[in-house]
Each structure stands twice: as structure tokens, then as C-alpha cells.
C-alpha atoms as an extended CHARMM CRD file, in Angstrom:
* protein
*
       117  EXT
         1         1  UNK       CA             22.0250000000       12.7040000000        9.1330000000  PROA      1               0.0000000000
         2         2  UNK       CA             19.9450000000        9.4700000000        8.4020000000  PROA      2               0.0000000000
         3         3  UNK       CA             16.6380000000       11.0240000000        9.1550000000  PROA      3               0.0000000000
         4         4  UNK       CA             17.3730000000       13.3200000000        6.2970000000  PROA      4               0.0000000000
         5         5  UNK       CA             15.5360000000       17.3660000000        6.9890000000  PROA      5               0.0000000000
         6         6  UNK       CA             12.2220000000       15.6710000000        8.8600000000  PROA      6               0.0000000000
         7         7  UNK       CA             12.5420000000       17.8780000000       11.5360000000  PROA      7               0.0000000000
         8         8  UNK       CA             13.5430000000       21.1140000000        9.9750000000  PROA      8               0.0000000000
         9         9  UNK       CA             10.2820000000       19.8140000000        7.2500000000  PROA      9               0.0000000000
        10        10  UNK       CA              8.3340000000       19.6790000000       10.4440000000  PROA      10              0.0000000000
        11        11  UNK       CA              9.7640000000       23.0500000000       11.5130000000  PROA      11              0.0000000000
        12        12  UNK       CA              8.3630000000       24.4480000000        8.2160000000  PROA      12              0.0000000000
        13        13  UNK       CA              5.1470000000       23.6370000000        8.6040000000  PROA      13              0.0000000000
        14        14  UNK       CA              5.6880000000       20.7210000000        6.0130000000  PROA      14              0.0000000000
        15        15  UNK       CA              1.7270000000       18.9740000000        5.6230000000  PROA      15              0.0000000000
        16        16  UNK       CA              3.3910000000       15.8940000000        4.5140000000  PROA      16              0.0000000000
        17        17  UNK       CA              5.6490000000       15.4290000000        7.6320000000  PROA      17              0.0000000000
        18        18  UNK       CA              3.3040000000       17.0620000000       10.7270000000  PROA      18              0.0000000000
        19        19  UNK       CA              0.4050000000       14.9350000000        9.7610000000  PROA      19              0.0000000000
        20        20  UNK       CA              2.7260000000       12.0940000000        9.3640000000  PROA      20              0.0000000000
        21        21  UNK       CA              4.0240000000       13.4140000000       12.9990000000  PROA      21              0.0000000000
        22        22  UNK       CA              0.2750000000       13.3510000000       14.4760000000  PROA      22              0.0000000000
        23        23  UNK       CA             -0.5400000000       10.0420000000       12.9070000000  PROA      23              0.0000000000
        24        24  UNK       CA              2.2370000000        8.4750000000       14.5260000000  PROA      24              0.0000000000
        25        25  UNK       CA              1.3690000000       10.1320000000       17.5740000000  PROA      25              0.0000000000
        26        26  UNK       CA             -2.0440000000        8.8380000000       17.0780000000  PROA      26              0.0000000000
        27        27  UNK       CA             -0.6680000000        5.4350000000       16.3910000000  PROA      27              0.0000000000
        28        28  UNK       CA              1.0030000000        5.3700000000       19.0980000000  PROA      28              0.0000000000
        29        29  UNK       CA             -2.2120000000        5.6860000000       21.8010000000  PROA      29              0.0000000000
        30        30  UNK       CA             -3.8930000000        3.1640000000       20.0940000000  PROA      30              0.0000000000
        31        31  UNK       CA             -0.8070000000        0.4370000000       20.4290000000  PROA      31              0.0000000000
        32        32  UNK       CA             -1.1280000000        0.9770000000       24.1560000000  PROA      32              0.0000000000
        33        33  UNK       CA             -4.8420000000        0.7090000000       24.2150000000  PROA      33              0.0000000000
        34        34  UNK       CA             -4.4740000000       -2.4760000000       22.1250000000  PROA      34              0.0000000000
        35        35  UNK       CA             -1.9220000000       -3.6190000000       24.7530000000  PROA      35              0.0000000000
        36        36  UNK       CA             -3.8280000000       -3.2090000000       27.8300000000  PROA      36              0.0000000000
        37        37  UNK       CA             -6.9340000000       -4.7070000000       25.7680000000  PROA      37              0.0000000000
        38        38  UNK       CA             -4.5230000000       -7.6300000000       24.9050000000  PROA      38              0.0000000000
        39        39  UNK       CA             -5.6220000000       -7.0480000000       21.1030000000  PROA      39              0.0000000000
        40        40  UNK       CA             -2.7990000000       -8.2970000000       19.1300000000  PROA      40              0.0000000000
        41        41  UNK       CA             -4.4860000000       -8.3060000000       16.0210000000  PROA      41              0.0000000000
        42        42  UNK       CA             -4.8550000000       -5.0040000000       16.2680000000  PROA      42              0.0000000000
        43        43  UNK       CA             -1.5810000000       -4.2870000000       17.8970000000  PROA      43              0.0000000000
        44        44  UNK       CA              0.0750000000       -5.9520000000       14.1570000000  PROA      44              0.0000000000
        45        45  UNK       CA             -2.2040000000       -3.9730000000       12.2690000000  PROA      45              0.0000000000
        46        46  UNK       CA             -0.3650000000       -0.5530000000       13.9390000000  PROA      46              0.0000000000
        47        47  UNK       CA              2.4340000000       -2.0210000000       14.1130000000  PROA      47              0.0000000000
        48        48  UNK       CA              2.3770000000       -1.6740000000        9.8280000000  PROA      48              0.0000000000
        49        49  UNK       CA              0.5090000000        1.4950000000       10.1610000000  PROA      49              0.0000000000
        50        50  UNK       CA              3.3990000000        3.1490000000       11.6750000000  PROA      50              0.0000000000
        51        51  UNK       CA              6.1510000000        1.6780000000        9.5890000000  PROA      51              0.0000000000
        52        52  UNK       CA              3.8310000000        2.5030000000        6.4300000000  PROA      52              0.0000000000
        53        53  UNK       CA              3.6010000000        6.2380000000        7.6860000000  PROA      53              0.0000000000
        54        54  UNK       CA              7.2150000000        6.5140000000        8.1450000000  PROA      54              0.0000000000
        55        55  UNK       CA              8.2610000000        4.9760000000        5.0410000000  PROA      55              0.0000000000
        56        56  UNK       CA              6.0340000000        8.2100000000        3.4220000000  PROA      56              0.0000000000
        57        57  UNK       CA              7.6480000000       10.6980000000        4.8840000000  PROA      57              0.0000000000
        58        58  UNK       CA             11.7400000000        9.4020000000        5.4730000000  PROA      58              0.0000000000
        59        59  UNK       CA             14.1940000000        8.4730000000        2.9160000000  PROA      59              0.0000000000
        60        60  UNK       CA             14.7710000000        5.0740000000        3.8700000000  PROA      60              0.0000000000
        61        61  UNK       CA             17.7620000000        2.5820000000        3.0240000000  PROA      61              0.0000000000
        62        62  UNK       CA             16.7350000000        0.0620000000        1.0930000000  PROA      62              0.0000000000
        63        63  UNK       CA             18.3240000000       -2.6480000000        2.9510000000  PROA      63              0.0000000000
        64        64  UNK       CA             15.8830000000       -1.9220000000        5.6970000000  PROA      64              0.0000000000
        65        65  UNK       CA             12.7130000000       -1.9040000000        4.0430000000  PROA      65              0.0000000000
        66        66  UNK       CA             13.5290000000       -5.2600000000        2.6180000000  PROA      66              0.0000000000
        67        67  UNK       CA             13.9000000000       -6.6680000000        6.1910000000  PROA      67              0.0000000000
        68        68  UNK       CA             10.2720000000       -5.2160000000        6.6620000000  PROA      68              0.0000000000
        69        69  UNK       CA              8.7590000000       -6.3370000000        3.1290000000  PROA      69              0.0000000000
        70        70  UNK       CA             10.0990000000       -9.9070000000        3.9540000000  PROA      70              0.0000000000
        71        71  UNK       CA              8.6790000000      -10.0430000000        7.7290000000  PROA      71              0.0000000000
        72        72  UNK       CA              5.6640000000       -8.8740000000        5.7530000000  PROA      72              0.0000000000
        73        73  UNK       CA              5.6560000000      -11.3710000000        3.1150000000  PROA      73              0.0000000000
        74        74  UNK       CA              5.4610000000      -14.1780000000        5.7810000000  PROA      74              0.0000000000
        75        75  UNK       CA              1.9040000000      -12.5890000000        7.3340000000  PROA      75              0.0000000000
        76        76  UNK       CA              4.3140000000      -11.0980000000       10.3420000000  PROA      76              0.0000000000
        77        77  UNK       CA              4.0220000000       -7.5960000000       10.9790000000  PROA      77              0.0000000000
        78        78  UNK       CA              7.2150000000       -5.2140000000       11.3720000000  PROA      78              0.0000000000
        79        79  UNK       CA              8.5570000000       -1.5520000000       11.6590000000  PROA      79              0.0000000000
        80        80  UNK       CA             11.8320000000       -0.5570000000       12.2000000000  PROA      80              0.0000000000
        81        81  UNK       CA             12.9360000000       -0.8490000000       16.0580000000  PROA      81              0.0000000000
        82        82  UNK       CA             15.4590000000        2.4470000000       16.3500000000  PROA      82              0.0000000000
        83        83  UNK       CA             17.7670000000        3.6450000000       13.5070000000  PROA      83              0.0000000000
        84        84  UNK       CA             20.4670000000        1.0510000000       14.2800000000  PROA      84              0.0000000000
        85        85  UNK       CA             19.0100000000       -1.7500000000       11.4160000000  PROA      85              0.0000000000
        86        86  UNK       CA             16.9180000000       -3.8060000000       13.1710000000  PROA      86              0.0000000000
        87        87  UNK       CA             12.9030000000       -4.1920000000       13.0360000000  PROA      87              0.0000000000
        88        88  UNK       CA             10.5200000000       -5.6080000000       15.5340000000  PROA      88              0.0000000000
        89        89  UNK       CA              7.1030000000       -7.1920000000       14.6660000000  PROA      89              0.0000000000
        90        90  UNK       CA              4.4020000000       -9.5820000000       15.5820000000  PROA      90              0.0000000000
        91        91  UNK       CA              3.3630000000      -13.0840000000       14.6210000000  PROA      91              0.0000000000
        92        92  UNK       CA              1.0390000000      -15.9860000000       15.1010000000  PROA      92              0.0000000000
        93        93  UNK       CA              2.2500000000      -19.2080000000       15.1520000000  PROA      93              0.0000000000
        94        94  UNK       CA              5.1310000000      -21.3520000000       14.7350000000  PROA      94              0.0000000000
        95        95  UNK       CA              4.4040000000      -22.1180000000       10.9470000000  PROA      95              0.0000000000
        96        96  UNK       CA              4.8510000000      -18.1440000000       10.6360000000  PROA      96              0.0000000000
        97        97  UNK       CA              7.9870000000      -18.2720000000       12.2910000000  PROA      97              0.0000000000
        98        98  UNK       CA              9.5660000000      -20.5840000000       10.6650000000  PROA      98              0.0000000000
        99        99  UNK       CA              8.7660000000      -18.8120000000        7.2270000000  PROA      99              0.0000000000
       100       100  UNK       CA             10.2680000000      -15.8380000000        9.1800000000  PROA      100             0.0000000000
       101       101  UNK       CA             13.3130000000      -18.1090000000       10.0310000000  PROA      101             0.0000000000
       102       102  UNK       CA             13.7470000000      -19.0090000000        6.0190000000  PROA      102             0.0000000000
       103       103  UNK       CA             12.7650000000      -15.5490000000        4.3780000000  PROA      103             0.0000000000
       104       104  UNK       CA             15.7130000000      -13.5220000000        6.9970000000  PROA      104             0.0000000000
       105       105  UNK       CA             18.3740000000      -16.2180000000        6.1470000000  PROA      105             0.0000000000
       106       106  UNK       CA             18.1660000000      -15.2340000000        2.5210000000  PROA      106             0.0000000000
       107       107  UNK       CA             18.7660000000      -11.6670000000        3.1350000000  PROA      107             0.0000000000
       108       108  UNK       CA             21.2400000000      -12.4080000000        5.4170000000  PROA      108             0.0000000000
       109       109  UNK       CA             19.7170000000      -11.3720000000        8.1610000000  PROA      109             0.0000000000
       110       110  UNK       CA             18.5460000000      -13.5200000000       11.4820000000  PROA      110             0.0000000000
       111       111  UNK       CA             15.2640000000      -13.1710000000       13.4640000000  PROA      111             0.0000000000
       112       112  UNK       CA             15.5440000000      -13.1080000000       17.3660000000  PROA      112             0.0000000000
       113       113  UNK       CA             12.7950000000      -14.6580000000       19.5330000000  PROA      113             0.0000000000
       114       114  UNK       CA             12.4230000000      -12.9010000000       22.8530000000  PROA      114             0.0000000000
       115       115  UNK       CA             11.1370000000      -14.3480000000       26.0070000000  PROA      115             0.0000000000
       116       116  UNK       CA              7.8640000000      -12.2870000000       27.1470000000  PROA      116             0.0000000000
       117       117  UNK       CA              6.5860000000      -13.2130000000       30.5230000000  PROA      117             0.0000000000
């Protein structure tokens, strides 16, 4: 199983893991209240938050983290958007997404624009 024994950890009582669990939950109220307050700076800085809490507690592939670390490098936020390989983030500005557009092609990997209306 990818997620390794997280949940039997969590089962156990495992500090690590259930205030990992709470943070996220945590994390997770304050991404909505930075929605509905149309705070996107601080909707990025959660964003990393929650990827940065996972990271501590799963065994991650490397592959995946790099698609993070290289959103990152280009001043985008990012966190990992399901267990099927693919991450979802935030930017500002066009100059960002090009970097975005540059950084993924190296690591063979491509970066999808949705519409938001």
C-alpha cells in the first residue's frame, strides 16, 4: 500500500502521525476560511503547510516530491493532488508560470492551467 502503516500508526496512538492528522485537519479549516476571505497568500502558504506535514509523516516517492520542490523553486506553491502523481498549487503571475512551464519540462512533467470562473 502506498500510504505505507499511517493508519494502523494512527491506530496506535502514533504522536508523530495523529498530530500530523489534526494539523492537517487544522489546515484544512483555515484553506476554506482563506477561500471565502479571498486570501490567496495565505491560501499558498497552507497549501505548503500541508504538503510539508505530509511529507513528515508518509514515505513518499521521490519522483513526487521533486514535482513539488520544483513548483516550489519557481515561488509557486504545491502539494500533492490525490495519490495518482499529480500536484496542485498556486501562483502569481505569468512570469511565475512560465518558470513553472520551463522547470516541469525538465522533469518531464507538464503543468496544466485550469479555467476558474
Amino acid at each position: 500500500m502506498f500510504h505505507n502503516d499511517v493508519r494502523d500508526r494512527y491506530l496506535r496512538g502514533d504522536e508523530q502521525v495523529v498530530a500530523g492528522m489534526r494539523r492537517v485537519a487544522g489546515l484544512a479549516a483555515s484553506a476554506r476560511d482563506a477561500l471565502l476571505g479571498r486570501d490567496a497568500r495565505r491560501l499558498s502558504s497552507l497549501v505548503d503547510e500541508n504538503f510539508d506535514v505530509r511529507r513528515r509523516i508518509f514515505n513518499l516517492p521521490p519522483w513526487q516530491v521533486q514535482m513539488v520542490d520544483a513548483a516550489r523553486a519557481c515561488g509557486a506553491s504545491a502539494n500533492f493532488a490525490g495519490s495518482g502523481g499529480a500536484i496542485v498549487g498556486t501562483y502569481e503571475g505569468d512570469e511565475t508560470l512560465s518558470a513553472l512551464h520551463t522547470a516541469f519540462s525538465r522533469i518531464s512533467c507538464r503543468v496544466v492551467t485550469p479555467d476558474v470562473a
